[in-house]
N, C-alpha and C positions, 0 to 999 in steps of 0.2 A: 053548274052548267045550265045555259039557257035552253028552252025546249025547242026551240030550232036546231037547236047544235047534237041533242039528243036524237032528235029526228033523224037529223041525216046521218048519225052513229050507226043509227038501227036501219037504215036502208041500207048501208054498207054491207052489213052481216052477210046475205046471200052470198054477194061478189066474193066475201073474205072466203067463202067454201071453196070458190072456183079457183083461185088462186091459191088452194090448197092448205087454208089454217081450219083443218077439218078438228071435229069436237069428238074428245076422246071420251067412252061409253062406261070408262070404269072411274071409280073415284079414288081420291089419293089413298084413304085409308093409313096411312102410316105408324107403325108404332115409333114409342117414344126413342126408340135406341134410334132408330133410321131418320129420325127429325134431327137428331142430332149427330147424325155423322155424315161426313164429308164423302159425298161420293158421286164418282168420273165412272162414266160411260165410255172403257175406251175401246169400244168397237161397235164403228156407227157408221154402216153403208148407208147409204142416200142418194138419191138421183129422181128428175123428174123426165116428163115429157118436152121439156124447153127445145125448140129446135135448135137453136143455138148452140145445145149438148146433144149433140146424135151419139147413138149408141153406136159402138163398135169392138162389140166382144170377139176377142182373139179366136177361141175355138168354136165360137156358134157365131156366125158376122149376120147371119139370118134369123138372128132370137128374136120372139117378140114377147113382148112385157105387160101383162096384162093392167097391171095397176101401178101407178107412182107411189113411192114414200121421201117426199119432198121435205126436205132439209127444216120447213116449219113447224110441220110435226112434231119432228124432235125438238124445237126450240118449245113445243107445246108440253110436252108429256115431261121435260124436265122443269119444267117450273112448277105440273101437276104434280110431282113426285121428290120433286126436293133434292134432283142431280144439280150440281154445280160445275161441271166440265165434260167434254166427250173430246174421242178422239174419233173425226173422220176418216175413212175408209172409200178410195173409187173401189164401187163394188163390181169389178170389171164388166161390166156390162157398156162403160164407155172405152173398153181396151188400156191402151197407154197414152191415152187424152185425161190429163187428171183437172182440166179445166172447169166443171163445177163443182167440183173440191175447191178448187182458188176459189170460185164467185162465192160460196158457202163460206170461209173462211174470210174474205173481205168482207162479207154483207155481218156477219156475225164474230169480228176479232176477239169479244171479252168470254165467249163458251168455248170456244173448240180450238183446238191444234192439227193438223192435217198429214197424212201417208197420203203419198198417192201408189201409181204403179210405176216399173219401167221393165219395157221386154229384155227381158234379161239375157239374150243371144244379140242383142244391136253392139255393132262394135262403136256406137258413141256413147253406151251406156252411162259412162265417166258424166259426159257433157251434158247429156238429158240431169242427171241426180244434180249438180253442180246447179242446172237454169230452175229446178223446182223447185230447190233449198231457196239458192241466192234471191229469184225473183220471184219468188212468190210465197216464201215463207214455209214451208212445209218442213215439217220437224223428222218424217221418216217416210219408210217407203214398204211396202208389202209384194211379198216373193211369192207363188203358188207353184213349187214344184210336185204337189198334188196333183195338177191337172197333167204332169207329165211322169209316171209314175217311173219310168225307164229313163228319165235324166239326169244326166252328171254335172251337169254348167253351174250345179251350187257349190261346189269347193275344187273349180278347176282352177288353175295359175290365170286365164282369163279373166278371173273375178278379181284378182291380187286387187288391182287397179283400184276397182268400185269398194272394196271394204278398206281400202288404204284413205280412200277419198271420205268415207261416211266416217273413218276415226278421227280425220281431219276436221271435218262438218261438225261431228257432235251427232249422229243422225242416227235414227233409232231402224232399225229392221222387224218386219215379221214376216213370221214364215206361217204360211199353210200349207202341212207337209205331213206325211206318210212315216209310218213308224218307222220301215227302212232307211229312209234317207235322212234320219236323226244323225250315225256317224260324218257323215256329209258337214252337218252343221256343225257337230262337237269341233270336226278339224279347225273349220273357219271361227268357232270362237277361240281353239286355242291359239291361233295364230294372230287375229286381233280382236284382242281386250278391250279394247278402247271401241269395239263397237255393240252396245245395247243391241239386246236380243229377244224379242216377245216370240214364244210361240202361239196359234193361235189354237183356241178350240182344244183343250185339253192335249193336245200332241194326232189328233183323229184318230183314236184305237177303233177297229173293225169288231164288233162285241160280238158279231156272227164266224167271225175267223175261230177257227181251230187252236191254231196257235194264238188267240188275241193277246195273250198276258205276257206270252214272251217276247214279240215285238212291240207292245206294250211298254214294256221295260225299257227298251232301250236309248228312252227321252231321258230317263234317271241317267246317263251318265251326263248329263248338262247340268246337274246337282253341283256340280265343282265350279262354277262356274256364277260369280257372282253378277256381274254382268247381263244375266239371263233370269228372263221370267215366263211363267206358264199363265196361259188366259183359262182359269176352269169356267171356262162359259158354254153356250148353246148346247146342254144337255136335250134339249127337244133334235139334234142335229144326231148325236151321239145313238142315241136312245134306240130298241131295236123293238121296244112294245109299245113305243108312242104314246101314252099316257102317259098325261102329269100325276104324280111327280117323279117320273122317269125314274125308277128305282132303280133298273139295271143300274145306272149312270153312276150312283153315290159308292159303291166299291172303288171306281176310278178316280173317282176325284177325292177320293178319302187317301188313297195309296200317292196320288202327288202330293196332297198334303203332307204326307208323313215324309217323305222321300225332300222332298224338298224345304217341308216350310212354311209357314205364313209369311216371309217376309222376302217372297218370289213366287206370288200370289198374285194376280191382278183379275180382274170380274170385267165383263162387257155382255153386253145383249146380241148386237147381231145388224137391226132394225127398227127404223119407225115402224108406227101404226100409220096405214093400215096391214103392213108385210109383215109386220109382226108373227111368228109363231109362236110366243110367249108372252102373254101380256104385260107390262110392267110390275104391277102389281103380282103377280105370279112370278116376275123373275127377283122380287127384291124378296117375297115370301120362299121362295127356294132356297136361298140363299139363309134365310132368318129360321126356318122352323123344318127344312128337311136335311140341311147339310149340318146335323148336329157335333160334329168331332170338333167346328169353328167355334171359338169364344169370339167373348164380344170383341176382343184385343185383336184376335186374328182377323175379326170382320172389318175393322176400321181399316187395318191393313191391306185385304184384300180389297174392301170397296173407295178404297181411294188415296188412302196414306202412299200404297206404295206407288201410285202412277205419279206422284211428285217424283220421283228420284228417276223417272224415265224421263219426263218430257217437262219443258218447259213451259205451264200453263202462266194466260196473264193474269197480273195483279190485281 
């Protein structure tokens, strides 16, 4: 490289902050096992301040946002850490505009695969999931009947249509959902197979609830069900003492292990830096030296073997 061409490399760098390819503070660190295993990040919300993406959160339209975690990021901290795939997430804060999801997945086709949302009471719901799949590539789509703790719209005859359409698709679903409304789901996986099913977030047990273990349970009866996987991720979400390494947390994800399986297992984070709650290094170390019940077999599994048999990443 000539020293002009250096030069102008390193005048660049400022700008590159501004536009968001901010420098991550921890170092890869990696052990030998994690060098060599295959592993997808498939839960990766992301959004910046581009006006071109305005925010339009369904139950808060008045949120404000104090810091972006821009789509670069991520492309930053999986190259520091040695991921090879994610799957994007609209982290609703753009409502059911899943539009830079699409820019994210066109600007970067060989990392990610894309969910977006769809308001799941819209009676063109069919038409929406059909125009994000067909024109714009999106492999699945993300449900939060969490933020509606009293609704039935997840296994009403109204949905027949949309999970008739996504068997059709090939199109994957996640839910982020409430122990209650697990039967809800069981029905719609038993009626169609043919649609992949990620829960998100360990199934969100309440570890303050009274009864936590009994509603707790009631994800295990999606055990039967091959089709379906459980995400044991954001224990800092779960967690009721907020300290790493979130001990409350590894009782519950030790009993989906057992209940289900390593091989209906999938690991995701949540977040770039800087929104991160868990640093990377902290989340790939959780995973490596406090979730001890996993062998090495089950981790290949969990951190990435098994998101091949969900989603179609590229070659």
């Amino acid at each position: 490289m000539q020293r002009r061409d250096l030069i102008k490399k390193l005048a660049l760098l400022p700008l590159m902050g501004n536009l968001g390819f901010k420098e991550t503070q921890l170092p890869p660190n990696l052990n030998k096992a994690q060098k060599n295993r295959l592993i997808i990040d498939t839960h990766v919300e992301t959004w910046n301040f581009d006006e071109r993406f305005p925010f339009k959160h369904p139950e808060n339209p008045n949120l404000k946002v104090s810091i972006e975690a821009p789509i670069e990021n991520q492309i930053k901290q999986m190259a520091d850490f040695g991921l090879r795939y994610g799957v994007l997430i609209n982290p609703r804060y753009y409502g059911w505009d899943n539009s830079y999801m699409a820019n994210c997945l066109k600007t970067y086709p060989n990392h990610f695969v894309a969910h977006g949302l769809l308001n799941p009471e819209d009676p063109k719901i069919v038409e929406n999931l059909k125009y994000w799949v067909k024109e714009h590539g999106f492999q699945g789509m993300r449900f939060s009947p969490i933020y509606d703790p009293k609704s039935t719209w997840l296994n009403s005859p109204e949905h027949y249509p949309l999970w008739k359409e996504a068997e059709k698709l090939g199109v994957v679903f996640n839910y982020y959902i409430l122990p209650h409304q697990m039967p809800m789901l069981e029905d719609m996986a038993e009626r169609f197979p043919g649609v992949k099913i990620v829960v998100d977030h360990a199934g969100k047990p309440d570890l303050k609830a009274a009864n936590c273990w009994e509603e707790f349970r009631k994800m295990f009866a999606l055990k039967r069900f091959p089709q379906v996987w459980i995400s044991n991720s954001e224990p800092y979400e779960m967690s009721e003492i907020k300290k790493y390494p979130y001990k409350d947390t590894l009782p519950f994800y030790k009993a989906i292990y057992e209940e289900f399986g390593p091989e209906q297992l999938i690991w995701g984070t949540g977040y770039p830096f800087p929104r991160w709650e868990l640093p990377m290094d902290k989340e790939l170390e959780f995973v490596d030296k406090y979730c001890s019940f996993y062998t090495e077999h089950d981790k290949d599994l969990l951190m990435g073997k098994n998101a091949l048999k969900i989603w179609n990443f590229p070659k």
